[in-house]
TIVODO-352477 format. One line per field, with one value per residue: residue number from 1; residue in three letters; z, x, y of N, C-alpha, C, CB in turn. Coordinates in steps of 0.02 Angstrom, whole numbers. Glycine has a CB too. Layout:
resi <- NUM | ...
resn <- ALA | ...
n_z <- Z | ...
n_x <- X | ...
n_y <- Y | ...
ca_z <- Z | ...
ca_x <- X | ...
ca_y <- Y | ...
c_z <- Z | ...
c_x <- X | ...
c_y <- Y | ...
cb_z <- Z | ...
cb_x <- X | ...
cb_y <- Y | ...
END
This chain:
resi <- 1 | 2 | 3 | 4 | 5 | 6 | 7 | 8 | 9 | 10 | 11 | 12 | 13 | 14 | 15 | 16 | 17 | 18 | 19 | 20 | 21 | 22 | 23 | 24 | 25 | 26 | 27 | 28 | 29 | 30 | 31 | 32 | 33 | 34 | 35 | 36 | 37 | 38 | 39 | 40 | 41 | 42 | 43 | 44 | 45 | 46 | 47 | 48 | 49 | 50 | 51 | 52 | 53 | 54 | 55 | 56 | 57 | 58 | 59 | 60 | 61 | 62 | 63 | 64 | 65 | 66 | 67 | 68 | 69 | 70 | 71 | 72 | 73 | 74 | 75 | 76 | 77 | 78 | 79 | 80 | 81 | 82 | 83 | 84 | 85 | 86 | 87 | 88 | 89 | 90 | 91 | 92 | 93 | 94 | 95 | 96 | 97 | 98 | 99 | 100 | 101 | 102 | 103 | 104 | 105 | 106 | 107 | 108 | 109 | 110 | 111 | 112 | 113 | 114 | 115 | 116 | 117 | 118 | 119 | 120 | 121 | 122 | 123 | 124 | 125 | 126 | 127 | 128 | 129 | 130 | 131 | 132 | 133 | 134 | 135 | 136 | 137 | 138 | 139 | 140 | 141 | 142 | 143 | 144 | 145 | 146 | 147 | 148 | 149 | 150 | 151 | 152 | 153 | 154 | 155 | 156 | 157 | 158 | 159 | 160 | 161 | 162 | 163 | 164 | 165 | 166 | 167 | 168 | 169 | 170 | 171 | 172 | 173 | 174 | 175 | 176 | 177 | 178 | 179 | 180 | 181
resn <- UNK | UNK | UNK | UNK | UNK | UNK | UNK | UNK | UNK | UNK | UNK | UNK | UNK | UNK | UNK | UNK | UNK | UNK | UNK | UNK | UNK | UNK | UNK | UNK | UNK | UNK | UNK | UNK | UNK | UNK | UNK | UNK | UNK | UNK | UNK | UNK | UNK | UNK | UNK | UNK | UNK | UNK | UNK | UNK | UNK | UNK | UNK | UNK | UNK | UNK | UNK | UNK | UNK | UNK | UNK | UNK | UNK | UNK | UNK | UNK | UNK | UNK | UNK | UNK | UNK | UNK | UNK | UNK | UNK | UNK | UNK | UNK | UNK | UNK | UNK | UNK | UNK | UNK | UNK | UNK | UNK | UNK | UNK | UNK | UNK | UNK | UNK | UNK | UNK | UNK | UNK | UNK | UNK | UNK | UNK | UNK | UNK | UNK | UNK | UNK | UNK | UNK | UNK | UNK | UNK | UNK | UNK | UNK | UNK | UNK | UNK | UNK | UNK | UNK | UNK | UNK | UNK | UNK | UNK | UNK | UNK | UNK | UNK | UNK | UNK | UNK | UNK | UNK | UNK | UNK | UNK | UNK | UNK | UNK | UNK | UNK | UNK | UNK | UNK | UNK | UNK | UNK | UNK | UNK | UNK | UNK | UNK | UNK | UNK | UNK | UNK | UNK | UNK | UNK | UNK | UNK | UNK | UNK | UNK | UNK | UNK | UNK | UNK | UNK | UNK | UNK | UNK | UNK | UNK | UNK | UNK | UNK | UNK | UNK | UNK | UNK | UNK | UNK | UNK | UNK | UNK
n_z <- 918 | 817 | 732 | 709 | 610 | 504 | 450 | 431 | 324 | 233 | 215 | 139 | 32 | -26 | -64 | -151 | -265 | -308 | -281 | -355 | -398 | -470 | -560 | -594 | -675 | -575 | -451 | -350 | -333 | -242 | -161 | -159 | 3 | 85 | 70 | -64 | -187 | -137 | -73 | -192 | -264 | -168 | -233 | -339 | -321 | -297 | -173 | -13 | 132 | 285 | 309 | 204 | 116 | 206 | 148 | 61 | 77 | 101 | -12 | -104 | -38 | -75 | -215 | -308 | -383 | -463 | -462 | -325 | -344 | -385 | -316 | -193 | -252 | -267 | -133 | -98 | -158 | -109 | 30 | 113 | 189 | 223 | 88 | -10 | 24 | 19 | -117 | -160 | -154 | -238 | -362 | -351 | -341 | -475 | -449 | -532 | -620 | -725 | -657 | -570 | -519 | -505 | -484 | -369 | -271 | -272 | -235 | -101 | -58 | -52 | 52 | 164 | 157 | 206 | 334 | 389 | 472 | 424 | 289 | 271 | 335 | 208 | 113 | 161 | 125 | 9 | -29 | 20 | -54 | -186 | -267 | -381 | -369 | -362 | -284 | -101 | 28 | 150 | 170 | 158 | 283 | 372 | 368 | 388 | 537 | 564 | 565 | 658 | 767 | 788 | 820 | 733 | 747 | 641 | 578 | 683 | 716 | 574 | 610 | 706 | 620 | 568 | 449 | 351 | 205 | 188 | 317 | 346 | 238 | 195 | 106 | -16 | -187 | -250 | -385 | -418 | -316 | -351 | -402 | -509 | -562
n_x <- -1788 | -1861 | -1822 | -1692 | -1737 | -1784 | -1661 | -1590 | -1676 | -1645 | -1509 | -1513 | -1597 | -1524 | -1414 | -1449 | -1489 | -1392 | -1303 | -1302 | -1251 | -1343 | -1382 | -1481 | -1599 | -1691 | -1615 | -1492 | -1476 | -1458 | -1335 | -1150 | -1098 | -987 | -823 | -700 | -745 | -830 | -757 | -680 | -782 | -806 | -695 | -722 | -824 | -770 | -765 | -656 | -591 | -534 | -559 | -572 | -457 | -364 | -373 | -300 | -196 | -197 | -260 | -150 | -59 | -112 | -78 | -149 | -111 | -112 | -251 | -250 | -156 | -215 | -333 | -237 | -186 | -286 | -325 | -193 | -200 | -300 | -258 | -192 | -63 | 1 | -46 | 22 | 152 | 163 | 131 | 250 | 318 | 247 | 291 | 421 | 451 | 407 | 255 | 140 | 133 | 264 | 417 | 481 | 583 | 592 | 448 | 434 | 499 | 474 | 330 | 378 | 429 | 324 | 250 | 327 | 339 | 214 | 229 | 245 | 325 | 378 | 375 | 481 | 586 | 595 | 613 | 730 | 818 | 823 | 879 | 986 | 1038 | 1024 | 934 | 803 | 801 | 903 | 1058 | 1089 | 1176 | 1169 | 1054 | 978 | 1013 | 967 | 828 | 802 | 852 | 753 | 650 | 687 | 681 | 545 | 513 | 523 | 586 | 675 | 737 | 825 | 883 | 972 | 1024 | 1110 | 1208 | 1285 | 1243 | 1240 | 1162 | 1146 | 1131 | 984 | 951 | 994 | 967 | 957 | 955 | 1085 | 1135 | 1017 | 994 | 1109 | 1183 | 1084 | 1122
n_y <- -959 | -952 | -836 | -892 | -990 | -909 | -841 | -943 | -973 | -855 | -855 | -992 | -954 | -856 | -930 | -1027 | -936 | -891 | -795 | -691 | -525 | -404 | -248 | -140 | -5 | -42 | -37 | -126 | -290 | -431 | -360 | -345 | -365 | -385 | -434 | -473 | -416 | -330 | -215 | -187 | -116 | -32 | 54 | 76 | 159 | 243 | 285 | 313 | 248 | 217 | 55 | 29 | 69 | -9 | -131 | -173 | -203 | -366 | -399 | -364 | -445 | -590 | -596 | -518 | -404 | -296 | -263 | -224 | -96 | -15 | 9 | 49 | 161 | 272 | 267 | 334 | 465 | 514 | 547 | 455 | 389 | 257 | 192 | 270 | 223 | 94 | 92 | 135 | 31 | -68 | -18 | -12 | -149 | -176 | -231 | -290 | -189 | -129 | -108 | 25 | 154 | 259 | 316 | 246 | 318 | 433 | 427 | 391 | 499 | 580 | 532 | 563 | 687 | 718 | 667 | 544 | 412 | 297 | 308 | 432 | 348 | 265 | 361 | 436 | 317 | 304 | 410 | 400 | 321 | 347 | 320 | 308 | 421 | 580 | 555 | 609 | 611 | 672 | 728 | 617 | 546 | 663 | 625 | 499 | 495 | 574 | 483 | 405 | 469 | 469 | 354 | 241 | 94 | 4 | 121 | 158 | 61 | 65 | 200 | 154 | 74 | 160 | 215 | 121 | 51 | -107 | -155 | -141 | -192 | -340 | -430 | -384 | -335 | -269 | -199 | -152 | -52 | 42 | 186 | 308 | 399
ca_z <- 872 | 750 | 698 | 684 | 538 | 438 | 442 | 386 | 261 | 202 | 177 | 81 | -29 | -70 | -106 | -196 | -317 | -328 | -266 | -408 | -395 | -526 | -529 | -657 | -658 | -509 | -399 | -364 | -312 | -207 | -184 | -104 | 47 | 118 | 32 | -107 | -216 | -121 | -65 | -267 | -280 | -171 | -262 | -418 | -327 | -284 | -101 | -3 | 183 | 330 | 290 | 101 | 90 | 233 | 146 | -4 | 92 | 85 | -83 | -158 | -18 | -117 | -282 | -358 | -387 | -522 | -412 | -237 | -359 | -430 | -253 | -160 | -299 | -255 | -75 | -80 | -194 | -71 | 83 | 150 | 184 | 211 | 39 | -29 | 62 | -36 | -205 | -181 | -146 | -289 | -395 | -318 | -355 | -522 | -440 | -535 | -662 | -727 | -621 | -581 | -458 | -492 | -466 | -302 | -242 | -267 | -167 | -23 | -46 | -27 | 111 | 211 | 172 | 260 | 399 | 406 | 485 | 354 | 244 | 308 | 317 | 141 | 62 | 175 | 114 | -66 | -31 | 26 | -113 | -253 | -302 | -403 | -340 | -347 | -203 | -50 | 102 | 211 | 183 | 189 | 338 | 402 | 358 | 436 | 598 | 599 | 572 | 727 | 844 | 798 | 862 | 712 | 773 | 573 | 565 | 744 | 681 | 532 | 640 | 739 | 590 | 541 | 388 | 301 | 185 | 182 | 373 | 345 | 174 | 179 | 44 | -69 | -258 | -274 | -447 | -417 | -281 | -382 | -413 | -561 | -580
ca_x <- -1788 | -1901 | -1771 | -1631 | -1759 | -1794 | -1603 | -1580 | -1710 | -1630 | -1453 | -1514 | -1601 | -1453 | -1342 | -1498 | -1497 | -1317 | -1275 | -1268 | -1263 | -1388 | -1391 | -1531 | -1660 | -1747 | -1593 | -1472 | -1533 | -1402 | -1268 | -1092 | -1083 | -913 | -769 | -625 | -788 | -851 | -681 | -672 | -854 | -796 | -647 | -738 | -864 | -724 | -721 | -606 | -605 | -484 | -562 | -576 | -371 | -311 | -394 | -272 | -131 | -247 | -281 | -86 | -3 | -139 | -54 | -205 | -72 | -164 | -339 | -222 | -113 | -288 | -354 | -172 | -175 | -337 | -311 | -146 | -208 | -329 | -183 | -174 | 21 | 19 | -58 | 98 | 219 | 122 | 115 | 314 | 332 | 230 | 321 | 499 | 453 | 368 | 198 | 59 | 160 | 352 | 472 | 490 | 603 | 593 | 396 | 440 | 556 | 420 | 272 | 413 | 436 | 254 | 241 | 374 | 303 | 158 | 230 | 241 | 381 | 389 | 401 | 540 | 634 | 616 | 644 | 791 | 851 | 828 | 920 | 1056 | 1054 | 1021 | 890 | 743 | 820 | 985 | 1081 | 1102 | 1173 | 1156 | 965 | 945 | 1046 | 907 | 729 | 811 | 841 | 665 | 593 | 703 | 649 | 476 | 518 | 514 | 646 | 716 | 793 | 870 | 949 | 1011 | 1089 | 1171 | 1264 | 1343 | 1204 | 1242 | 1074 | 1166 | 1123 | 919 | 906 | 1057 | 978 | 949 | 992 | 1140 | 1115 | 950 | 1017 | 1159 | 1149 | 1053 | 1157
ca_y <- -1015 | -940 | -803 | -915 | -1016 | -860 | -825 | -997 | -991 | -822 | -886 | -1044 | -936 | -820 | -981 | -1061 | -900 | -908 | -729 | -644 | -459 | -390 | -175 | -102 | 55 | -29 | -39 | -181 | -361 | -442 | -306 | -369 | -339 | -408 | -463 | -428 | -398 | -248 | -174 | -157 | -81 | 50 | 74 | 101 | 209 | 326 | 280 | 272 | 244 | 171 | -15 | -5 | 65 | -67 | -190 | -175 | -247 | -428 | -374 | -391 | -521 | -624 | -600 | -481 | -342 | -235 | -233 | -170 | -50 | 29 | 27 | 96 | 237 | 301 | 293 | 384 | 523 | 532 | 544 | 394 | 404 | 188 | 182 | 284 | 168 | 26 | 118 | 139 | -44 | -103 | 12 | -29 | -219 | -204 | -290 | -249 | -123 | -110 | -83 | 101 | 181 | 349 | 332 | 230 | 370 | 477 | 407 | 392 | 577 | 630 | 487 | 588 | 752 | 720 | 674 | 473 | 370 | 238 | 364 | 477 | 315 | 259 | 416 | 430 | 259 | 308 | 475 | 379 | 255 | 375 | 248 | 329 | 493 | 588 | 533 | 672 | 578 | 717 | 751 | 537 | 544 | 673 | 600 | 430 | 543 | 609 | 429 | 356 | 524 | 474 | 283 | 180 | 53 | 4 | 183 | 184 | 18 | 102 | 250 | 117 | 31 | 209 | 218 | 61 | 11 | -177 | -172 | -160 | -242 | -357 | -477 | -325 | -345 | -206 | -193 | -119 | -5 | 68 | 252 | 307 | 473
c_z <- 804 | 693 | 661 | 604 | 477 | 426 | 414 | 330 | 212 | 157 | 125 | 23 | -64 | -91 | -169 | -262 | -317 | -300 | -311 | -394 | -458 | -524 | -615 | -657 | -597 | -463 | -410 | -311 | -303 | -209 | -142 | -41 | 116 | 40 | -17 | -166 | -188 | -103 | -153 | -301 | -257 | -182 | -331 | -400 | -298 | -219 | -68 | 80 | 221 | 301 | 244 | 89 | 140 | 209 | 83 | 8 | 77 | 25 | -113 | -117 | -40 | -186 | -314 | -354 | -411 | -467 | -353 | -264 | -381 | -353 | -198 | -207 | -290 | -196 | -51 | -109 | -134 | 24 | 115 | 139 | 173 | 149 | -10 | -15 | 11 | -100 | -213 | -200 | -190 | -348 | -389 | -323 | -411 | -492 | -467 | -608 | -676 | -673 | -633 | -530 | -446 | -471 | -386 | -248 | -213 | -223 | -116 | -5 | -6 | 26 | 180 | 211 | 222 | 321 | 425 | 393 | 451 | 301 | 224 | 296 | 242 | 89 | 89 | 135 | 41 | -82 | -20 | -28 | -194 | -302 | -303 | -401 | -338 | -287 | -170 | 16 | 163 | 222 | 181 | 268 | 396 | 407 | 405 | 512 | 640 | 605 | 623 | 782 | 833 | 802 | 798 | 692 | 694 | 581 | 612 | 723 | 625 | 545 | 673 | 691 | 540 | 460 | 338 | 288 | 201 | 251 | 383 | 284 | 172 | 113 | -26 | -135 | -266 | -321 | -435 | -366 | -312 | -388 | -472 | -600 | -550
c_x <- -1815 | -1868 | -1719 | -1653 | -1755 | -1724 | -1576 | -1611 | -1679 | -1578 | -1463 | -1541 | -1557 | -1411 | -1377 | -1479 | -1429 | -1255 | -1237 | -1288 | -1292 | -1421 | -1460 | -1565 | -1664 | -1695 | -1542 | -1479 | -1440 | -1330 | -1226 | -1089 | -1032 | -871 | -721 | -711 | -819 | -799 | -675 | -721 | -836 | -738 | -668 | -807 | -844 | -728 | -689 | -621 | -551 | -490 | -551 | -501 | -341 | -338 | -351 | -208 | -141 | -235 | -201 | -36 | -47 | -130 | -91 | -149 | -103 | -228 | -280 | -173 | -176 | -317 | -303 | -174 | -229 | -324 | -263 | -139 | -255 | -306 | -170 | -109 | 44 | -6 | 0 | 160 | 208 | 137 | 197 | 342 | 314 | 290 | 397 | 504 | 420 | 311 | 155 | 54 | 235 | 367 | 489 | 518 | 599 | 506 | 382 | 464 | 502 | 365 | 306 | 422 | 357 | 239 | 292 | 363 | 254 | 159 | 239 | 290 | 416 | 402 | 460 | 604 | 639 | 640 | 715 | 848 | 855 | 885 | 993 | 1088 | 1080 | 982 | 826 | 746 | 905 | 1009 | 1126 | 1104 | 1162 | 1062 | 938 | 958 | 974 | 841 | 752 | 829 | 784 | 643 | 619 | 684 | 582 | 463 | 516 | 600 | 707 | 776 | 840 | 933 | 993 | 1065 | 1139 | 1219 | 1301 | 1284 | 1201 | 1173 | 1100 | 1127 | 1033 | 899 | 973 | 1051 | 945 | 982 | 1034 | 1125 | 1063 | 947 | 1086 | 1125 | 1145 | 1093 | 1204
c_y <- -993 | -891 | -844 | -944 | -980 | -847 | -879 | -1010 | -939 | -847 | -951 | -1026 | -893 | -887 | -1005 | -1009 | -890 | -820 | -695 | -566 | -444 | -299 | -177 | -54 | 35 | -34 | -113 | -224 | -391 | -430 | -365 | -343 | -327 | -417 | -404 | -382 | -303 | -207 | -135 | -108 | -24 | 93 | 116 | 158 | 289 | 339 | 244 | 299 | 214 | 85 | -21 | 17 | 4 | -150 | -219 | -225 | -348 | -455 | -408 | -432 | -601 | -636 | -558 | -417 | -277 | -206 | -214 | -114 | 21 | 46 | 88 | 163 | 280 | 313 | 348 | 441 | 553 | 558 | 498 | 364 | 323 | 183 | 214 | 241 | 103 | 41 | 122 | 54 | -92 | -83 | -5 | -117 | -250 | -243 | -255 | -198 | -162 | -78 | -31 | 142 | 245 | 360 | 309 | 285 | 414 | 482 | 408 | 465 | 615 | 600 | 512 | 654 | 766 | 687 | 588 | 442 | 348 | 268 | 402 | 422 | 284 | 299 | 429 | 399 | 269 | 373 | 445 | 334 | 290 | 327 | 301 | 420 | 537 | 595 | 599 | 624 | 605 | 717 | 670 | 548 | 582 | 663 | 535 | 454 | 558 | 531 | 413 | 392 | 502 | 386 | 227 | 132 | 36 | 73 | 192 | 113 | 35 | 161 | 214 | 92 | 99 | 227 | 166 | 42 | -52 | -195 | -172 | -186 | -265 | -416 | -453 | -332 | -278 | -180 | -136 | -68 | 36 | 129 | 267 | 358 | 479
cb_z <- 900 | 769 | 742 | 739 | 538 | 448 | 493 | 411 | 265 | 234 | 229 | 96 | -34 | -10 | -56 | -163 | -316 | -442 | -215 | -489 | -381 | -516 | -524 | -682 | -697 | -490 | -345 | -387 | -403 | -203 | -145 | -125 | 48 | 175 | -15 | -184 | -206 | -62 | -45 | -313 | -247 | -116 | -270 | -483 | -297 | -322 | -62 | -51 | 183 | 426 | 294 | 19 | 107 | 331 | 142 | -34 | 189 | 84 | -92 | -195 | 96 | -110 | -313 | -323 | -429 | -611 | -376 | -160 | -424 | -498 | -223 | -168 | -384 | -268 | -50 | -80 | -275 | -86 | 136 | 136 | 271 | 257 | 35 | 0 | 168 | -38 | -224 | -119 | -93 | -306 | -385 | -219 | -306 | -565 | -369 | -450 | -608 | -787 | -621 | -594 | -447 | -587 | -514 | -302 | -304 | -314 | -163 | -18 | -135 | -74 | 83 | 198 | 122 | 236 | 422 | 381 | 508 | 330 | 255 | 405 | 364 | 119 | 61 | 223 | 140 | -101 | 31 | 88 | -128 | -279 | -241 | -352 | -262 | -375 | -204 | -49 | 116 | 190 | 101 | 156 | 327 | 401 | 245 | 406 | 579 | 528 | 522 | 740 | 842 | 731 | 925 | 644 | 813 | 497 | 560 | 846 | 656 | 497 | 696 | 781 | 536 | 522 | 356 | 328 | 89 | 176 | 416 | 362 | 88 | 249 | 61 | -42 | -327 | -291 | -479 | -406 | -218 | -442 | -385 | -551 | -567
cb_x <- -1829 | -1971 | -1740 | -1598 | -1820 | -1842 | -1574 | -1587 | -1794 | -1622 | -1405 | -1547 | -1651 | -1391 | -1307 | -1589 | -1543 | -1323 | -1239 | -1294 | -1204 | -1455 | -1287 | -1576 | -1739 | -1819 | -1652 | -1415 | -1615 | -1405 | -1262 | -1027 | -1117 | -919 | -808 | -527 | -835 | -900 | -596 | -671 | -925 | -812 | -606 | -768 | -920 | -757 | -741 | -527 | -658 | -514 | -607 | -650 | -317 | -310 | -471 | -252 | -113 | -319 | -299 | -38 | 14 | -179 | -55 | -306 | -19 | -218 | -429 | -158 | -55 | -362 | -361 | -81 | -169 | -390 | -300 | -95 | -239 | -368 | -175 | -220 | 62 | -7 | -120 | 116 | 202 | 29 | 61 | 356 | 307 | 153 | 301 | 506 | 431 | 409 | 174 | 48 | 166 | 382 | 519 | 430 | 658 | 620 | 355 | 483 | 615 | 396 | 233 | 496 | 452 | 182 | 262 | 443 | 273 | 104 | 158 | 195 | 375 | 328 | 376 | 523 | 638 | 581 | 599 | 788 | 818 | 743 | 896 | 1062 | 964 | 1094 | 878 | 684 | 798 | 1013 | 1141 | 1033 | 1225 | 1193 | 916 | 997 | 1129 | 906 | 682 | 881 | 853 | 594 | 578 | 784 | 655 | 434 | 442 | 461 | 604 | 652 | 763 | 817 | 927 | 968 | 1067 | 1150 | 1227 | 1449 | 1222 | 1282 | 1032 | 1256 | 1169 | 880 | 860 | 1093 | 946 | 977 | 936 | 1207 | 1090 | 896 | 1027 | 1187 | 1175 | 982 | 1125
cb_y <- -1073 | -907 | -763 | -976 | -1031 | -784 | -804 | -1044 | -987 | -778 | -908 | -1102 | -917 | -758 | -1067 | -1061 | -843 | -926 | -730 | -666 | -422 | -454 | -99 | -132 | 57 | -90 | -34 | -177 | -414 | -486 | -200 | -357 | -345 | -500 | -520 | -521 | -464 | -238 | -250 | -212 | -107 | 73 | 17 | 18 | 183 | 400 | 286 | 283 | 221 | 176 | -48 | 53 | 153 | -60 | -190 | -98 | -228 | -413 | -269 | -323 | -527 | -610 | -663 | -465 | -355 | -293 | -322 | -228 | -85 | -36 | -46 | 52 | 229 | 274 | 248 | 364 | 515 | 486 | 585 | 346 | 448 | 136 | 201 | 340 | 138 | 19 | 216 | 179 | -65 | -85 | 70 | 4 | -250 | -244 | -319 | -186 | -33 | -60 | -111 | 132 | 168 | 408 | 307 | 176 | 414 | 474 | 334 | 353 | 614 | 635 | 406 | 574 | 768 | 699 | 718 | 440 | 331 | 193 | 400 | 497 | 272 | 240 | 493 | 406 | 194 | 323 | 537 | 343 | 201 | 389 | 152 | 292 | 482 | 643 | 453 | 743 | 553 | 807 | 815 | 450 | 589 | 703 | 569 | 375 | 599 | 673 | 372 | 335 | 630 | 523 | 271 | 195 | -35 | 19 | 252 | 181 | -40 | 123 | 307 | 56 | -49 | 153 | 269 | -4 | 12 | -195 | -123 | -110 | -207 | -385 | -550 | -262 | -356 | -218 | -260 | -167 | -37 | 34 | 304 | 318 | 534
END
């Protein structure tokens, strides 16, 4: 009983003082210690970790694009291959930035270098498109290969419809899949 009080008396005085974070010489007086707030602290203190990159996804299906493109870009310099997949996807939908396919292309490239599914199949899908990339149907044809031997179901649906992109993005703006070259 007597715990639960001091834990109640704690929290009413953090709301009471309004929980402001306050850093100076002597240290800082009520750091963050959850939330989008600290996810960003250890963005800006240059770490990066499993929680603080999967927390980015949160981060921009919340609309904060800029803060999960600043966060995803750190993580995936750092290798975090789903943070590349992300950084293509911002990039491939203008969120956060201009619209940039050749920088989308790109993160799918290094995201398939190193070895990750999601990866393999987007760079595939761009190889086949010639979207952000000059189009090689043979070497799409093979990254979308490797991603379906390594089970991720999208690509095995894609080998089934003969390679058609229409058949995994069928409400895909053309336009914006046209080949660049």
């Amino acid at each position: 009983m007597r715990l639960i009080l001091i834990s109640t008396l704690c929290v009413a005085t953090s709301v009471a003082a309004g929980d402001i974070t306050v850093t100076d010489e002597d240290g800082t007086l009520n750091p963050q210690d959850t939330g989008f707030g600290r996810i960003m602290s250890n963005v800006e203190d240059g770490q990066t970790d499993m929680v603080t990159c999967a927390t980015g996804y949160y981060i921009t299906k919340s609309g904060r694009h800029a803060p999960a493109r600043k966060l995803f870009k750190q993580c995936a310099e750092a290798g975090y291959t789903a943070a590349m997949t992300w950084m293509s996807q911002l990039d491939n939908n203008g969120l956060g930035a201009d619209y940039d396919p050749d920088a989308a292309a790109s993160w799918d490239h290094r995201a398939a270098q190193a070895g990750d599914p999601i990866g393999k199949f987007n760079h595939g899908l761009n190889l086949l498109r010639g979207h952000g990339i000059a189009q090689d149907e043979a070497a799409g044809r093979a990254l979308i290969d490797e991603a379906a031997q390594d089970g991720l179901r999208i690509a095995k649906s894609l080998q089934q419809s003969d390679y058609d992109p229409n058949s995994v993005t069928p409400d895909a703006d053309e336009w914006k899949y046209a080949p660049l070259f």
